[in-house]
ZAMARNU-932203 format. One line per field, with one value per residue (C-alpha): x, y, z. Coordinates in nm, 4 decimals, always signed. Example, Ala and Ser with C-alpha at 12.3 -4.5 7.8 and 13.67 -1.06 7.14 Angstrom:
! ZAMARNU-932203
east <- [+1.2300;+1.3670]
north <- [-0.4500;-0.1060]
up <- [+0.7800;+0.7140]
! end
This chain:
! ZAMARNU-932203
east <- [-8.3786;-8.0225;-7.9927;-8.0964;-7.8528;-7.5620;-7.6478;-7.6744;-7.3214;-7.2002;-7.4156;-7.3091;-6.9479;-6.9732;-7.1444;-6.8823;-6.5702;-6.7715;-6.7904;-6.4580;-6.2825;-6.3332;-6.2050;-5.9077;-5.8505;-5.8727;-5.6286;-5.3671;-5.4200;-5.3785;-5.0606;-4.9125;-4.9506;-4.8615;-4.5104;-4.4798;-4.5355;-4.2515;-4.0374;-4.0761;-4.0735;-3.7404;-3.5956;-3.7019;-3.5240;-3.1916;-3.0589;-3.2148;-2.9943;-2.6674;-2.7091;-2.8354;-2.5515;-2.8554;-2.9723;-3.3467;-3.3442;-3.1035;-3.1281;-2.9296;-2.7295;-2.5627;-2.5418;-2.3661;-2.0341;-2.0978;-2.1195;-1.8992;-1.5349;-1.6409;-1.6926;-1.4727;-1.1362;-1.2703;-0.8666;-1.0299;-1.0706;-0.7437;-0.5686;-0.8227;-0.6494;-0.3057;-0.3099;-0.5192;-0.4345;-0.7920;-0.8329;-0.7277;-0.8443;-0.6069;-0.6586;-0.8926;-1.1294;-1.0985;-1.0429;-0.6823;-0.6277;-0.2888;-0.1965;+0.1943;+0.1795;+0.2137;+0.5658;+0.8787;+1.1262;+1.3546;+1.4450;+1.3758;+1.7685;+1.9809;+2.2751;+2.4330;+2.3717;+2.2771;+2.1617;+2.2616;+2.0524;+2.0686;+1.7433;+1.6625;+1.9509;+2.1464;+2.2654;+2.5921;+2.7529;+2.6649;+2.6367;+2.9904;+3.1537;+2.9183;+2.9741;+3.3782;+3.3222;+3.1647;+3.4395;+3.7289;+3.5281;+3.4478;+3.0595;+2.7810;+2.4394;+2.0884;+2.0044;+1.6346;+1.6265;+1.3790;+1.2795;+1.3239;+1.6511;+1.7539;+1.6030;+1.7674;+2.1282;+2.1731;+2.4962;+2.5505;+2.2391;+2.4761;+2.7506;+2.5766;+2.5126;+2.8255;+2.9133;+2.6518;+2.4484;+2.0780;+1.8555;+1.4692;+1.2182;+1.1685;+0.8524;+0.9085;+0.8791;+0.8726;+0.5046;+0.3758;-0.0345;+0.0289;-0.2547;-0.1853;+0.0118;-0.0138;+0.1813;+0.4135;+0.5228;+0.5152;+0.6782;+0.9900;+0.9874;+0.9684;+1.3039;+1.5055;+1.4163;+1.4843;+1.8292;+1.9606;+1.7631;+1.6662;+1.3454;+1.2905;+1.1657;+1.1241;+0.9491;+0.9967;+0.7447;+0.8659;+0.8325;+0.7592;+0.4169;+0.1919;-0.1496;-0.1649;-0.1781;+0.1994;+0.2837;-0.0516;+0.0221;+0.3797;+0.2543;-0.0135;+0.2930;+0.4796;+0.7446;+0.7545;+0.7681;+1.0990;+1.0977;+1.3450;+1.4370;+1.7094;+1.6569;+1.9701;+1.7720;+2.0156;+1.8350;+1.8200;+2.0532;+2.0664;+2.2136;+2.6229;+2.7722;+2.8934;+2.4389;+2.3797;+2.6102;+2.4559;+2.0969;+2.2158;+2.4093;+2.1959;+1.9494;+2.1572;+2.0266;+2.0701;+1.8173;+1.7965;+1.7812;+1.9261;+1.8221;+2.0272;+2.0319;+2.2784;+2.0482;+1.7953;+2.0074;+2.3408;+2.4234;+2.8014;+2.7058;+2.6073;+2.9272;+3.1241;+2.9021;+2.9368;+3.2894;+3.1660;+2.8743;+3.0606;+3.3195;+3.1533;+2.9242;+3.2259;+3.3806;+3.0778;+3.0653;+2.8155;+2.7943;+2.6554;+2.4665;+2.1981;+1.7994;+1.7550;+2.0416;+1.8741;+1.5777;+1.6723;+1.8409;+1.4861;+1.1159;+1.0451;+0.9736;+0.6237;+0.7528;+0.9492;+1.0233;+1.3859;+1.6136;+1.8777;+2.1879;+2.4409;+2.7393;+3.0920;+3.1234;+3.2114;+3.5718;+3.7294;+4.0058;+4.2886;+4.1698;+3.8401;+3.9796;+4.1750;+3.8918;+3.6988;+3.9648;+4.1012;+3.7906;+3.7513;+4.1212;+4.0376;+3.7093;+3.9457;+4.1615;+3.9072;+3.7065;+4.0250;+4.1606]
north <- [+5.8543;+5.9763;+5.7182;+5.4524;+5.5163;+5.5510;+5.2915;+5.0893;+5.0625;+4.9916;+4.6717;+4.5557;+4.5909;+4.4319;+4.1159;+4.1283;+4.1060;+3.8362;+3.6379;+3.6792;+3.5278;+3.1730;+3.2886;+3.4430;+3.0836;+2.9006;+3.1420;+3.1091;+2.7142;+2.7777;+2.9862;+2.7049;+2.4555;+2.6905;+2.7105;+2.3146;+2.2631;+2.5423;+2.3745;+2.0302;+2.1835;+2.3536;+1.9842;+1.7761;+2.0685;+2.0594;+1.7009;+1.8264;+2.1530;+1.9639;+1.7195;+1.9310;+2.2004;+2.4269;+2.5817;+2.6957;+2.9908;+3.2473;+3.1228;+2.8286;+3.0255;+3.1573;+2.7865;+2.5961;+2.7537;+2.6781;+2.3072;+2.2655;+2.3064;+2.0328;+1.8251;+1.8961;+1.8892;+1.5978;+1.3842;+1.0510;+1.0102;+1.1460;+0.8937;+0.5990;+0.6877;+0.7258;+0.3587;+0.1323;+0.2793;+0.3435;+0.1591;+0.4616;+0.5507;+0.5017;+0.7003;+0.4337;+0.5463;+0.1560;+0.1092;-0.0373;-0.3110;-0.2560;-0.1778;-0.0941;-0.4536;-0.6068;-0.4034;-0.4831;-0.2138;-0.4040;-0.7708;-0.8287;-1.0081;-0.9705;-1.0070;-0.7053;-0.6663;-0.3804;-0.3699;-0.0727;-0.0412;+0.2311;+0.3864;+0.5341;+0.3467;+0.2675;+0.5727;+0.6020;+0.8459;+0.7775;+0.3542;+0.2895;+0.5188;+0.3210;+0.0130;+0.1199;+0.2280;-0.0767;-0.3066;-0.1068;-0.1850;-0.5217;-0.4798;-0.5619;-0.3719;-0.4121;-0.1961;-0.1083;+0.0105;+0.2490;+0.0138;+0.2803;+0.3586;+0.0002;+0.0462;+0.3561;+0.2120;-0.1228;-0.1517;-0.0008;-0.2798;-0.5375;-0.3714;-0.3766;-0.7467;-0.8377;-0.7390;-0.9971;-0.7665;-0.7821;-0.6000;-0.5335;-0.3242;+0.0215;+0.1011;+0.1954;+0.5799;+0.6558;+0.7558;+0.9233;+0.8194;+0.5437;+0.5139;+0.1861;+0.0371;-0.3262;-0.1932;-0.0278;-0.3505;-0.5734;-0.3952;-0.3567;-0.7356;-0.7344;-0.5231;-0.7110;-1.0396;-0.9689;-0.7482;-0.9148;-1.2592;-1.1811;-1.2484;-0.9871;-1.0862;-0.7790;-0.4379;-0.1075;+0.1733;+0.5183;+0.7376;+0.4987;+0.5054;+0.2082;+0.3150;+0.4094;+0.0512;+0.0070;-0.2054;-0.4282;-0.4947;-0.5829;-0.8220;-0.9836;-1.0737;-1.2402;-0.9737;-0.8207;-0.4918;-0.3291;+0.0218;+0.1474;+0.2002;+0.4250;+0.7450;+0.9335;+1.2145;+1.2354;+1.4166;+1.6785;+1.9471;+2.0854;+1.8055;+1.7707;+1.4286;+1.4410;+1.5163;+1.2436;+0.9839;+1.1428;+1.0501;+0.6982;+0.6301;+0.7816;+0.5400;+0.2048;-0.1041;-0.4849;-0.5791;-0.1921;-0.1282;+0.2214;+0.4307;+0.5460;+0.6841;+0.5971;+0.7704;+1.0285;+1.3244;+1.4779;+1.1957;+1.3030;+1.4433;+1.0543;+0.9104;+1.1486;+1.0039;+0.6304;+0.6220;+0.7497;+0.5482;+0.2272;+0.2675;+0.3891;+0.0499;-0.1197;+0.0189;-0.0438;-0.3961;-0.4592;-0.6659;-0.5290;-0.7727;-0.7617;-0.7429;-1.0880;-1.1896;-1.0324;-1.1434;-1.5403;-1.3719;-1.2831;-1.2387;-0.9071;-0.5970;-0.3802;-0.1266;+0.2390;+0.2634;+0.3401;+0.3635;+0.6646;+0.5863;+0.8994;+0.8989;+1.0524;+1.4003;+1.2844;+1.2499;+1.0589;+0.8410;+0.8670;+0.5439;+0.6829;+1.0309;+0.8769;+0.6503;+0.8860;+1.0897;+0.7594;+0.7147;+1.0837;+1.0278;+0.6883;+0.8147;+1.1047;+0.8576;+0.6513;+0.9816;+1.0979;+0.7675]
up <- [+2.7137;+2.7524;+3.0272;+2.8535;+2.4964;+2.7431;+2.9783;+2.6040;+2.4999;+2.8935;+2.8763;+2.5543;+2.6240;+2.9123;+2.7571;+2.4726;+2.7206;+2.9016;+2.5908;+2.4758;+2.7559;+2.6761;+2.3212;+2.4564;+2.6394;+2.2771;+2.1696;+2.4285;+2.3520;+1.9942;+2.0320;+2.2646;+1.9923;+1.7363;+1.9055;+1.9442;+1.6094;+1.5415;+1.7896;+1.5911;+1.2804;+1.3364;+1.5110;+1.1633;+0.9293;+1.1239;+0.9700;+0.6847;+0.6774;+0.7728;+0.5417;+0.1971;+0.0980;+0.0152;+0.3253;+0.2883;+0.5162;+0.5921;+0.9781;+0.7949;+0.6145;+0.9156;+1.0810;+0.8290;+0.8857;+1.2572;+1.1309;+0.8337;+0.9918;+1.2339;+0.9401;+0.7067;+1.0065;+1.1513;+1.1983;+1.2361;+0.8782;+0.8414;+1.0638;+0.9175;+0.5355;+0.6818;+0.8551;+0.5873;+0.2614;+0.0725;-0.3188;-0.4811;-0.8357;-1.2040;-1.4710;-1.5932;-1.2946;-1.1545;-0.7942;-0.7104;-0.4266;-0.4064;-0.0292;+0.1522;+0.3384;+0.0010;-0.0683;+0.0967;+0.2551;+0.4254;+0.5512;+0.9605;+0.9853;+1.2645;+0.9986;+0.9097;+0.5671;+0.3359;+0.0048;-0.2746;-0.5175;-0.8341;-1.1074;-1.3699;-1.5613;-1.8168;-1.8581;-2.0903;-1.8596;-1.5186;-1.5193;-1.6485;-1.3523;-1.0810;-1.2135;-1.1738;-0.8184;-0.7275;-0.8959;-0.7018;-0.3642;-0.4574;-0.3792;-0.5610;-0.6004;-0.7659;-1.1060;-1.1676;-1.5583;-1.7621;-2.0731;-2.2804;-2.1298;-2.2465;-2.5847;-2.5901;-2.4625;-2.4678;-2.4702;-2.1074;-2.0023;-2.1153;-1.9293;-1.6002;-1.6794;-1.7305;-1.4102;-1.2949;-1.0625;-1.1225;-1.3346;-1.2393;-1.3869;-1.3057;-1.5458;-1.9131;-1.9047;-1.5512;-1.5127;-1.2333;-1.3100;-1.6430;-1.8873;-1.9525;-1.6044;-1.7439;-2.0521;-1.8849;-1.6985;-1.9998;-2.1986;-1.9740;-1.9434;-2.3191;-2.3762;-2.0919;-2.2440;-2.5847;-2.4806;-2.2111;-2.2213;-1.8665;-1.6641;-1.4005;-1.0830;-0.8903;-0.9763;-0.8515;-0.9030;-1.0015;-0.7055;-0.5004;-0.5445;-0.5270;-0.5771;-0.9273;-1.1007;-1.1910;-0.8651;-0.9028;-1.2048;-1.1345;-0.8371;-1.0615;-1.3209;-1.0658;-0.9349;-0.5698;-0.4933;-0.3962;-0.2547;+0.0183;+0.3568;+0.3152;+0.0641;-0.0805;-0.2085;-0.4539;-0.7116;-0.5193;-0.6266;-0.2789;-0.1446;-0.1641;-0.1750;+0.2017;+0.2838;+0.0255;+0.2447;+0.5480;+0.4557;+0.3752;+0.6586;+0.9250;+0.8167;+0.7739;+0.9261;+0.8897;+0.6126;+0.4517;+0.0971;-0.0173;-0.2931;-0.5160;-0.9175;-1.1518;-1.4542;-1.5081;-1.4560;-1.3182;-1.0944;-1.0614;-0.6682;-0.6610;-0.7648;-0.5297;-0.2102;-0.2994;-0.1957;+0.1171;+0.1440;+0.0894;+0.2978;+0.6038;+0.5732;+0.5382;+0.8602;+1.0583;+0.9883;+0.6715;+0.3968;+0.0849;-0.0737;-0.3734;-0.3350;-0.4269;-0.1927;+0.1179;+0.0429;+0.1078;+0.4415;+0.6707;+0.5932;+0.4135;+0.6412;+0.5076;+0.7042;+0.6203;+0.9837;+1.0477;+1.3599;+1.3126;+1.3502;+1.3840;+1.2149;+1.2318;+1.0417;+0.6353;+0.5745;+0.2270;+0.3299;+0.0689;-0.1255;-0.1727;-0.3014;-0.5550;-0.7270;-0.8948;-1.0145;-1.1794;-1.3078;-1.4850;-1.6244;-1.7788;-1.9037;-2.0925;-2.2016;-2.3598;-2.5091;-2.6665;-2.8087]
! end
């Protein structure tokens, strides 16, 4: 009987392993597709994960910064908004189609002409003592006025115009993102017309830039776009006179239009480079002419590209020296009397 009870559980164990092999098979099978469907699982999340800024797993957690610099430094894009300029957004949230090709840097001329052109203006102090300097060289240049700088001195406007150099619009208060950019432009028309009975024809946003409204609304009104080829950076108080010159004349080429301010601030470090400025052209062959002059000279250049051009080190000849001080001493004279 003892034979039999062990001999028992020998048997059945060996029938059991029997009968579980097949099993075992199904399970390996089941395992193998288990892991398949894992492996395709995993494949469908992934766009899933680099798409939705939510991970859903820790595992994605620690892939998304694998995945996000690659985005986010990608310089195609970069270049793409650097060469077409994208519709950028006013403060009224509208879309702008202003783009660069419709403003005008320069003239392509072979004649050597250069135009000088001065912002920010009237200004009671500054204008009259540019307007001097100009009449001692005998050359003419191209005001852009502030409306309210007219409404606010509109006696120096009429100055500037009785010199018979142009006057354009430069905005009404200078914005850097208008509320109203339409408004802005009209209303600058408005003052010149009713000050100086003058039309303005040409428009040049503050800053320079043309992607906040002011310059489409300044096209749409009839008036091209001025900026510059050749930038004075003479607001900056770091600059001297003889760096201010420098920046202009490095720059100088037939059909350029310098930037210049004869408002807005202290523009004395101005009035001590113009003499410079003017006579260095002069020496080198230029005629100064006004915006709307160059423009009947060569079609208008959409381009800020330059070609430097060095220049000898800054020296005043004796002529030049002289002017402003006769300037400052008739501007005394005047205060006192």
């Amino acid at each position: 009987m003892r034979f039999a009870i062990a001999g028992a559980p020998r048997r059945a164990a060996g029938k059991t392993l029997r009968e579980k092999i097949p099993a075992l098979h199904f399970l390996w099978i089941g395992a193998l597709f288990t892991v398949l469907g894992g492996c395709r699982t995993t494949h469908s999340l992934r766009p899933v994960a680099e798409r939705t800024p939510a991970p859903a797993s820790d595992s994605a957690k620690t892939a998304r910064p694998m995945v996000t610099p690659r985005a986010t430094f990608n310089a195609t894009p970069v270049a793409r908004r650097r060469a077409t300029p994208a519709r950028a957004r006013s403060a009224s949230g509208k879309g702008q189609p202003f783009h660069t090709k419709d403003a005008i840097y320069s003239v392509d001329t072979s004649q050597k002409v250069f135009a000088l052109t001065f912002d920010d203006g009237p200004d009671p102090n500054y204008t009259p003592q540019v307007l001097a300097l100009l009449k001692r060289y005998q050359v003419p240049a191209t005001f852009f006025m502030v409306g309210s700088m007219v409404r606010a001195h509109p006696a120096t406007a009429l100055q500037v115009l009785a010199a018979g150099f142009p006057i354009e619009n430069h905005s009404w208060s200078h914005p850097r993102a208008p509320k109203a950019p339409l408004s802005e432009v009209q209303r600058t028309d408005a003052i010149l017309k009713s000050t100086l009975g003058i039309a303005p024809t040409l428009f040049r946003p503050p800053y320079g830039l043309l992607h906040n409204g002011l310059a489409d609304a300044a096209q749409k009104r009839g008036e091209k776009v001025i900026i510059w080829s050749c930038l004075g950076a003479d607001w900056d108080k770091k600059n001297t006179p003889a760096e201010i010159a420098a920046k202009v004349l490095r720059h100088a080429h037939p059909g350029g239009i310098a930037l210049l301010h004869d408002g807005g601030g202290n523009r004395s470090r101005t009035l001590s480079a113009l003499p410079l400025i003017i006579e260095t052209l002069q020496k080198r062959g230029f005629r100064l002419v006004t915006v709307p002059q160059l423009l009947q000279m060569g079609a208008p250049a959409a381009t800020s590209a330059r070609t430097p051009v060095p220049i000898p080190a800054p020296t005043f000849s004796p002529d030049a020296k002289s002017v402003l001080s006769q300037i400052s001493n008739q501007k005394i004279k005047n205060q006192s009397g």
